[in-house]
Structures are given as C-alpha cells and as structure tokens.
C-alpha positions in Angstrom: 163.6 144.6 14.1 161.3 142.2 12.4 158.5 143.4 10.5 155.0 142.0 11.4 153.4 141.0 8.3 149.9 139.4 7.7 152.0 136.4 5.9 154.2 136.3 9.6 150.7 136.5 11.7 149.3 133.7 9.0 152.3 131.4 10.0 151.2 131.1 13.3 148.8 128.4 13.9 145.7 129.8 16.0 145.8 132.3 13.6 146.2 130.8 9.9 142.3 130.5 9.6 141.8 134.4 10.3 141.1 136.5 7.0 143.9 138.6 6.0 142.2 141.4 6.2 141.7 140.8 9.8 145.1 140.0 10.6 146.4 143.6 8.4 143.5 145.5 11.0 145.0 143.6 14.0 148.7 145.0 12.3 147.4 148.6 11.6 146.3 149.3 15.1 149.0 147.8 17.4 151.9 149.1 18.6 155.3 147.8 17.5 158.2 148.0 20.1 161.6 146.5 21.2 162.5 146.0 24.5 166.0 145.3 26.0 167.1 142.0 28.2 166.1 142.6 31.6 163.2 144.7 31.0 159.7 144.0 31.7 156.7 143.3 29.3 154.6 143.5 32.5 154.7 143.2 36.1 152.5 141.8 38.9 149.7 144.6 40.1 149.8 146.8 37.1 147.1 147.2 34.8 146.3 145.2 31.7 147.5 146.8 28.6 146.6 144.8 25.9 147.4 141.2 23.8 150.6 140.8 23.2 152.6 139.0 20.5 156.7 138.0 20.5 157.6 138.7 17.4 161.6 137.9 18.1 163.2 137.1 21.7 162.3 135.4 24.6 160.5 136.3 27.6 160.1 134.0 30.9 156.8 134.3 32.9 157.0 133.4 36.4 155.4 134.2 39.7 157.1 134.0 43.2 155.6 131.8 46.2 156.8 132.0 49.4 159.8 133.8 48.4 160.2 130.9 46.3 160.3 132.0 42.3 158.2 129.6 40.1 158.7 129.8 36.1 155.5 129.3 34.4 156.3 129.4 30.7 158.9 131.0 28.7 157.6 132.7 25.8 159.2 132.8 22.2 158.7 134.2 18.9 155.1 134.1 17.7 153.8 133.6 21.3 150.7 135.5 22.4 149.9 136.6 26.0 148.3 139.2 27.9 144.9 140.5 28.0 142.2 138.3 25.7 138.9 139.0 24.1 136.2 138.3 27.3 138.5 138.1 30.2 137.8 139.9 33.2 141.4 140.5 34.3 142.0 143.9 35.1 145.4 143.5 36.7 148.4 141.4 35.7 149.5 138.4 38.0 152.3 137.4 36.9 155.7 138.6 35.9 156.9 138.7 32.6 160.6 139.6 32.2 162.9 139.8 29.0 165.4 137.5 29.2 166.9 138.4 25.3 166.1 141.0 23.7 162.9 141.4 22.1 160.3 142.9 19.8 156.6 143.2 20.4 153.3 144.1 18.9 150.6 145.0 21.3 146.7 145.3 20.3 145.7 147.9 23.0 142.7 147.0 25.4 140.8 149.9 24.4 140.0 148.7 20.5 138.7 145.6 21.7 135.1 146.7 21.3 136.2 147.7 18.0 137.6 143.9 17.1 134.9 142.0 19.0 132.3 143.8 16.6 134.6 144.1 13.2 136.8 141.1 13.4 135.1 137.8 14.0 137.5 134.8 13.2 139.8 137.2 14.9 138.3 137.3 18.3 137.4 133.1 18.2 141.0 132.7 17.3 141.9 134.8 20.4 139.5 133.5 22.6 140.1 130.1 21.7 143.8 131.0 22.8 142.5 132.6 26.3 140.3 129.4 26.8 143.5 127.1 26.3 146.1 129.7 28.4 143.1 129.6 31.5 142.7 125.5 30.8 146.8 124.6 31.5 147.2 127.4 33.9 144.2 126.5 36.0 145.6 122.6 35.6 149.0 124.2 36.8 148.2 126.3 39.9 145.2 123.4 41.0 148.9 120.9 41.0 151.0 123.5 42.6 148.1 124.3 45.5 148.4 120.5 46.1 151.6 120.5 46.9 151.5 123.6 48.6 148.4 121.6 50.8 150.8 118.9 50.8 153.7 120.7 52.1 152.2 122.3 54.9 150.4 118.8 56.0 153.8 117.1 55.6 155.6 119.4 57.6 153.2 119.5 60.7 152.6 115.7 60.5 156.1 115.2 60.6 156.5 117.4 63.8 153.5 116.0 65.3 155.5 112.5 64.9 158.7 113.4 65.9 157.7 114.3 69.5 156.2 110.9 70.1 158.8 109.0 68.1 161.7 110.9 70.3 159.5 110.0 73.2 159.6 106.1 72.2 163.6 106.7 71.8 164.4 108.5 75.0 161.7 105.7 77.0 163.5 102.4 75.5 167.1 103.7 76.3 165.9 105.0 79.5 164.1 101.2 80.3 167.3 99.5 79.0 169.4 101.6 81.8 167.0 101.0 84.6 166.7 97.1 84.0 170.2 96.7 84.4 170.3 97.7 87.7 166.9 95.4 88.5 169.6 92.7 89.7 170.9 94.1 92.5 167.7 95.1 94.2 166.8 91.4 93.2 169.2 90.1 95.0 168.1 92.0 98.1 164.4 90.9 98.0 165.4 87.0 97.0 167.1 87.0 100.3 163.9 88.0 102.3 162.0 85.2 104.2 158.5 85.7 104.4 155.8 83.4 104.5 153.3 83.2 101.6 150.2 84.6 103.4 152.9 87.7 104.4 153.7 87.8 100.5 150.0 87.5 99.3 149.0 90.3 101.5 151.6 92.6 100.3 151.2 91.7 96.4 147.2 92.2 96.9 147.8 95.8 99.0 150.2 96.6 96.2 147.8 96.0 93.1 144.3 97.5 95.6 146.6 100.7 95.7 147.5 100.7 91.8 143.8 99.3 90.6 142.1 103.1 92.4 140.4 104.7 89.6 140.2 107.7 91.7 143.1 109.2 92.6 142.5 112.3 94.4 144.3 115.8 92.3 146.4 117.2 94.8 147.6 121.2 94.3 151.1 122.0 94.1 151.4 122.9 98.0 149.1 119.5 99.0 151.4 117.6 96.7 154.9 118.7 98.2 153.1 118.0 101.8 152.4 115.1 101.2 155.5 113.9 99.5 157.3 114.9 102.4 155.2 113.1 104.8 155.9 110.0 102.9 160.0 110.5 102.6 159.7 111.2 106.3 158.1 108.0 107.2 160.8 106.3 104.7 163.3 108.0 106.3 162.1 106.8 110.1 162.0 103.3 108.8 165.7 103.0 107.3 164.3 103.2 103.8 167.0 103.6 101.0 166.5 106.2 98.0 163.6 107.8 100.1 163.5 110.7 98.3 163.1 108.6 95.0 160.4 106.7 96.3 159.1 109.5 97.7 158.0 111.2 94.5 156.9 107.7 92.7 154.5 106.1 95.6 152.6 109.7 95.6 152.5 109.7 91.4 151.0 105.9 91.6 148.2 106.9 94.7 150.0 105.8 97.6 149.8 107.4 101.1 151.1 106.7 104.4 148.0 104.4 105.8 149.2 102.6 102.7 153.0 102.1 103.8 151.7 101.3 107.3 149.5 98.4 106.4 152.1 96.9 104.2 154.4 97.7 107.7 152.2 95.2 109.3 153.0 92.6 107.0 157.0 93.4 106.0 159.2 92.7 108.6 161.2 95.7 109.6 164.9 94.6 108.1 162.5 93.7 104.7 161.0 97.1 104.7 164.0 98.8 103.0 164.7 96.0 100.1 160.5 95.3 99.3 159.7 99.0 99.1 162.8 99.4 96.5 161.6 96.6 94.9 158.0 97.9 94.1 159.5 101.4 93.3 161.4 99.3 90.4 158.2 98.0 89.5 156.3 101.0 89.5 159.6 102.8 87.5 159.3 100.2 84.9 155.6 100.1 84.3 155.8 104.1 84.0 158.1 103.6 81.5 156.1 101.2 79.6 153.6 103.0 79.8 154.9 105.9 78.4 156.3 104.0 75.3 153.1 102.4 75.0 151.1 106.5 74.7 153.6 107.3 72.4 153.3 104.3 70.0 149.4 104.8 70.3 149.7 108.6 69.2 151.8 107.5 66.0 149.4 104.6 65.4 146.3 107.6 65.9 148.2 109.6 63.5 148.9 107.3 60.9 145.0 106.6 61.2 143.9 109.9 60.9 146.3 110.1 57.5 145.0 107.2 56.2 141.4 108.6 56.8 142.1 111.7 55.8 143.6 110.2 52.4 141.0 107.9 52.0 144.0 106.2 50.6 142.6 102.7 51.0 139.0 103.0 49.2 137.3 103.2 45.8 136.6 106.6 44.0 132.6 106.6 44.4 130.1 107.7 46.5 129.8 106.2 49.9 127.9 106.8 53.1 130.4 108.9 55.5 130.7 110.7 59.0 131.3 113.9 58.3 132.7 114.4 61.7 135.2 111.8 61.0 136.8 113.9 58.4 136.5 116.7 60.5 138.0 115.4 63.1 140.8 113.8 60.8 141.5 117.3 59.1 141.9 118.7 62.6 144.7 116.3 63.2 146.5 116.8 60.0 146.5 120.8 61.1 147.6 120.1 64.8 150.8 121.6 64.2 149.0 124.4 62.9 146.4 124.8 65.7 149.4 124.5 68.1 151.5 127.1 66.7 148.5 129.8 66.1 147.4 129.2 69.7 144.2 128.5 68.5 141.2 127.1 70.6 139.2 124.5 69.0 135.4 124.2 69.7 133.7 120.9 68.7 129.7 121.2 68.6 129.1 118.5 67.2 125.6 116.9 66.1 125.8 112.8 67.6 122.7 112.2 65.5 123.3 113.5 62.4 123.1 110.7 59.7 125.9 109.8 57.6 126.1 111.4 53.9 126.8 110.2 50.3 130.0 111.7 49.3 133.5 111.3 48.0 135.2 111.1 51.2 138.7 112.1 50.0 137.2 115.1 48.1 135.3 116.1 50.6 138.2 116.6 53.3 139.6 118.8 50.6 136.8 120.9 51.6 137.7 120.7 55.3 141.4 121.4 54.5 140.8 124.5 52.4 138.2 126.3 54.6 139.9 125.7 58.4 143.3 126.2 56.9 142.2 129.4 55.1 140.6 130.0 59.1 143.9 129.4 60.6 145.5 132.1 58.4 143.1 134.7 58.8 143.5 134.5 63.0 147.4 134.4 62.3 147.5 138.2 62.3 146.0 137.8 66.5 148.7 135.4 67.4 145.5 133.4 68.9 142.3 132.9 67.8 139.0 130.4 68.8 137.6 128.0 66.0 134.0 126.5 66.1 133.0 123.5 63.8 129.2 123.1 64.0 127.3 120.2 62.3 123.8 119.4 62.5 121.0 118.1 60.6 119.4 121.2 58.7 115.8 118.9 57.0 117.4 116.7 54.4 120.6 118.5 54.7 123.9 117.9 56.5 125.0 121.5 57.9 128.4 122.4 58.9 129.6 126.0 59.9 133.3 127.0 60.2 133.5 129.4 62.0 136.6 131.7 63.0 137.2 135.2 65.1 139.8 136.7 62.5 139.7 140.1 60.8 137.1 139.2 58.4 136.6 139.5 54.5 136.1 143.0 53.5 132.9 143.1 52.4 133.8 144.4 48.9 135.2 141.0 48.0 133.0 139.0 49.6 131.3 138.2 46.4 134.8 137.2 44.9 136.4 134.9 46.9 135.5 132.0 45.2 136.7 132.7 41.6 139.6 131.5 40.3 142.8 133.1 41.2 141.6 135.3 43.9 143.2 135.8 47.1 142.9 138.0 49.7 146.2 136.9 51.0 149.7 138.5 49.8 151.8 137.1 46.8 153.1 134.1 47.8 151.0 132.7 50.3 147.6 132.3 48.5 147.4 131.0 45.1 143.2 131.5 44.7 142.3 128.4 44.2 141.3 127.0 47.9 138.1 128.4 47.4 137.4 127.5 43.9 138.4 123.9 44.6 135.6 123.9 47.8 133.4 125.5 45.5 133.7 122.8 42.7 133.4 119.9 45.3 130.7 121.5 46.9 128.5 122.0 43.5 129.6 118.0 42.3 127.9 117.0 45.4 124.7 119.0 44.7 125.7 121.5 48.0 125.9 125.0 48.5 128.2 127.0 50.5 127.9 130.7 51.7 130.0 133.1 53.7 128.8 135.8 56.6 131.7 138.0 57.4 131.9 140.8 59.5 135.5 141.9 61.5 135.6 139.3 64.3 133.3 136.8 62.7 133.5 134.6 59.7 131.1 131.9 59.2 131.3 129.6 56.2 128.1 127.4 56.0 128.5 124.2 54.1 125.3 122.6 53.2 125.2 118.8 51.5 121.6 116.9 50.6 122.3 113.3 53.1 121.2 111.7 49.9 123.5 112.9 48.0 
C-alpha cells in the first residue's frame, strides 16, 4: 500500500501551495484504508463520511437514470472527492464503485471544525476544489436535464405527428382507390339528358344542402332513424349502393325533403346514376378534407415547435404573449396530457399586456413547472390542470396549478436548490426547479409555491417592463 506523505499530498496540484504542516495534520488525522475491486467507497443515500483522497487505483462515479447508468467521472490516483469544507450535503448522490483495487485516505467530517479554524490554506485549497467539482457537475446535470427535456418532448411530438402523418397516408391511398372507379359512374351520368335549367337546379340544391352551417346533432337512435328513412326512399326509387349513400347524404346534412326536390328535377331512370354521382363527390371531398386536417395539425405542430424554440429569433429581450408560450408548451406535452388523462383548464387573461422577456428561456419555465405537474398527478392516473394569467399592477401573474399529492411541507423550502428532487432516482435530476428559479430571478420575477395534498399552486410573477 502507498504511504501518504506530505511530499505525495505536495505533488498534487490544488494542494502544493498548502504549508506542510497542514498537509502532515490533514495525514495525522485521516484514516488510511484499501479497498478491493468491486467494493464501494460510497453509495447513493448513505451518509457523508468525509473527503476522500485516491492514493492508488481507480474508482468510477456514476448515477443511474431511468434505469439507464450514466458515468460521471472516473477517479484516479491523487483524486479528491466526497464531503468539502462548507457543503451542505448530508447524503451521498452518487455511486462510487472500485473498479481496481485501491487505497484511500479519508479526513473524517467530524474534525472539520477543527481544520476550518486550524488549517487555513488547507480549507481554500478544499473549497476551491468543492467550488470547481459543484461548477462542472452543475454544467453536467443542467446538459443531461436538457436532453432528458428533450427526450421526453421528442418522443410525444413524434407520436403526436405520426397520427396525422399515418392519417395523410391511409387518406391519399384511400383517394387514389376511389378515383379509379370515378369513370364508370362517369360514364353513367355523361349518358343522362337533361336540360340546363334541370342541371342548374340540381347543382344549386346540391351546394344550398352542403353550404348549411347548421347542421342539426342527431343522437345515436335519431341518427340510425333517419339513415334508414333515407336508404328506404333510395331503395323505393331503384337507387344503387343505397346503403352507401345512405350513411354519406346523412353525414353531409341531407334529408328526404332534400332527395324529393332534387326528384322533381331528375328524371326517374337518372335518379340512380346522379345520386351515385354526388355520393362520389361528397366521398372525395371527405377525403380531401380529411388530408387537408391532417396536414394542418402537422403544420400547427411544427408552429408550436418553432415557437416554442424560439428557434428563428435573436437572444434579447422582446415584448411577448405569455399565453402564446403557454399555449405552445401545452402542445409540446400533448402526448403527455393525453396519456395522464389530464384535464386542462385555460383561464386566461385576453387583456393582459405583452412582457419583456427571453421568450425561449422563458418557456423553459413553462416546461419545467407543468411537466413537474404532470408527474406529480401521475400517481392518480388522472388529474385537472389550471393555468391562470392575469394582470397583478405592473406585474404579469401566472398560476400553475395541479390536484396531485402535494409537496410535503417539510421540503417545501427546498425544492428549488440544486439537486433536489422529490422524485425517485432516476426520474428527477433537481434541477427543473433551479433552472425556473434562475430564469425567473434574470428576469427581475419571483416565484412561490402553496402546497397542501390535493392542491399545488406555483405563482410566477414577471414586472411587464421587464
């Protein structure tokens, strides 16, 4: 086993300007161990023991999200970890296993007072260190929330586009099919002989019928009725595919007194071929019309991303709708909403003014604090979210609020430090709430939380100003 001496400690680089006196009192009062591959220095939950120093070996930190194991660092010989003059970690959060066999020294928590006052270029040294670990961790799990944020936005947007985009497939192929057989009932009407006032009064009954903006909702019972009254009346004129046209003329608003005023202008051998002729209208626009709501809902989506992103402006301050982003964020998290069975309630404010802000920052806010909502009414299998905004005197207000469990209201004063989650390892990283927090203070707001079981509120307060 190596020995630790103060010309070892003096090699190592935060700690060559400490005295050596300071570095043989640091030696004196630590303990000195090996520990085999496959062991543990520490583990996740357990109390903090102390700093710790790799004197020979390696030893891989790493923490495990979503079942998913994520190496940190990997620590070698003159390393230091573990607790740090000043920190306010009380348990470990990380794993730290030995992956070759190695030997430690450990400066025990409970002689920190002891340093802190005896040891002074000792304790900068090792705060200096803790300031550095906290700086490139902090820089690590902000990236890794991101993609986290990223991953669970990707994967409903990319559900939430499939639907419509299989929607466009099926409708096209389906519209392809039913063109081809347009001819035939082509040739059937071609062969008609009307005379044009005959025609004009049956193209001008056709488009009165489809032009009703009220078209009267039927129940399930009514609508059966009266599809059967309509195939009957098809039937009793010779009417081919009655059943088929049936079901279409009663979707598109027509009724019998419909089919009998165009009888007054058909005659009765054209009755069969002009009725099969609009139903191959009527099947064609539905079609169309169905591609076309599809298409718009990607075009919607793609709309709400780009607003969301903010992907196509500068990085300063502009005047924004908060409900925009709102309402964007809420699109991003449709999946989400879907799946929870959640109920959204808008209440929003039509006259509250647009604010100065960083518009893509700011729906990080809106992401963090209705995802973090959508989690905590997971354990319901439903839940009901209100979004408030209104104008609170030269402040824009907005209140999230959701009917979950609630925080406990011994953490309540917690939740937005770094690294603290109320969620279980590997589903919360601690930093949603420290990133609102952060965006919320750089744009001179405040945000505060009212929990009880059944009722969390976060309020969200920006000056309009900015």
């Amino acid at each position: 086993m190596q020995t630790v001496t103060v010309g070892w400690l003096k090699a190592l680089p935060t700690l060559k300007e400490v005295p050596e006196e300071q570095l043989q009192w640091m030696i004196d009062n630590s303990r000195h161990y090996s520990l085999p591959e496959g062991e543990f220095l520490f583990k996740v939950g357990e109390l903090v023991q102390g700093t710790h120093i790799v004197v020979e070996g390696k030893i891989r930190l790493y923490m495990t999200q979503n079942n998913v194991i994520r190496e940190l660092a990997v620590l070698e010989p003159g390393a230091i970890s573990g607790y740090l003059p000043f920190s306010r970690a009380n348990k470990v959060t990380v794993m730290a296993k030995v992956i070759q066999d190695t030997t430690v020294m450990t400066l025990p928590k409970d002689i920190f007072r002891e340093l802190v006052s005896k040891n002074y270029e000792l304790t900068e040294a090792l705060v200096h260190i803790m300031t550095t670990r906290v700086r490139d961790f902090t820089s690590l799990q902000q990236q890794n929330d991101k993609m986290m944020a990223l991953g669970k936005l990707s994967a409903g947007l990319a559900h939430e586009l499939n639907n419509p985009a299989a929607a466009i497939v099926r409708g096209s192929a389906s519209l392809i099919k039913h063109l081809k057989l347009v001819p035939e009932t082509f040739k059937d009407v071609i062969s008609i002989r009307m005379e044009d006032k005959e025609v004009d009064m049956v193209n001008n009954k056709l488009f009165e019928v489809l032009e009703r903006e009220e078209k009267p909702e039927l129940s399930l019972v009514e609508k059966t009725e009266a599809e059967d009254e309509i195939r009957e009346w098809m039937e009793e004129h010779a009417v081919n595919h009655a059943d088929e046209i049936a079901e279409n003329f009663l979707e598109f608003g027509f009724t019998c007194d419909d089919l009998r005023v165009f009888k007054e202008h058909i005659p009765a051998k054209a009755l069969s071929p002009v009725f099969n002729w609009i139903n191959s209208n009527l099947i064609t626009e539905s079609m169309v019309e169905d591609i076309q709501e599809a298409s718009q809902r990607i075009s919607d989506l793609v709309n709400s991303v780009k607003n969301f992103t903010h992907m196509d402006q500068g990085k300063g301050k502009e005047r924004t709708d908060i409900r925009l982003g709102l309402k964007s964020t809420l699109i991003m998290l449709l999946h989400k909403l879907k799946t929870g069975n959640i109920e959204i309630v808008k209440e929003f404010d039509e006259n509250l003014p647009p604010i100065m802000a960083l518009v893509g920052e700011l729906n990080q806010v809106w992401t963090n604090l209705i995802d973090n909502a959508l989690d905590a009414m997971e354990v319901n299998g439903r839940g009901r979210l209100i979004i408030r905004t209104e104008k609170d005197h030269e402040y824009a207000k907005v209140s999230i609020i959701d009917d979950g469990p609630g925080i406990p209201e011994e953490v309540q004063t917690q939740i937005f430090d770094p690294f603290f989650t109320t969620k279980e390892i590997g589903k919360g990283t601690g930093l949603g709430l420290d990133v609102v927090s952060r965006i919320i203070a750089q744009h001179h707001g405040s945000v505060k939380v009212n929990s009880v079981p059944g009722r969390t509120e976060f309020i969200i307060c920006f000056p309009i100003d900015g």
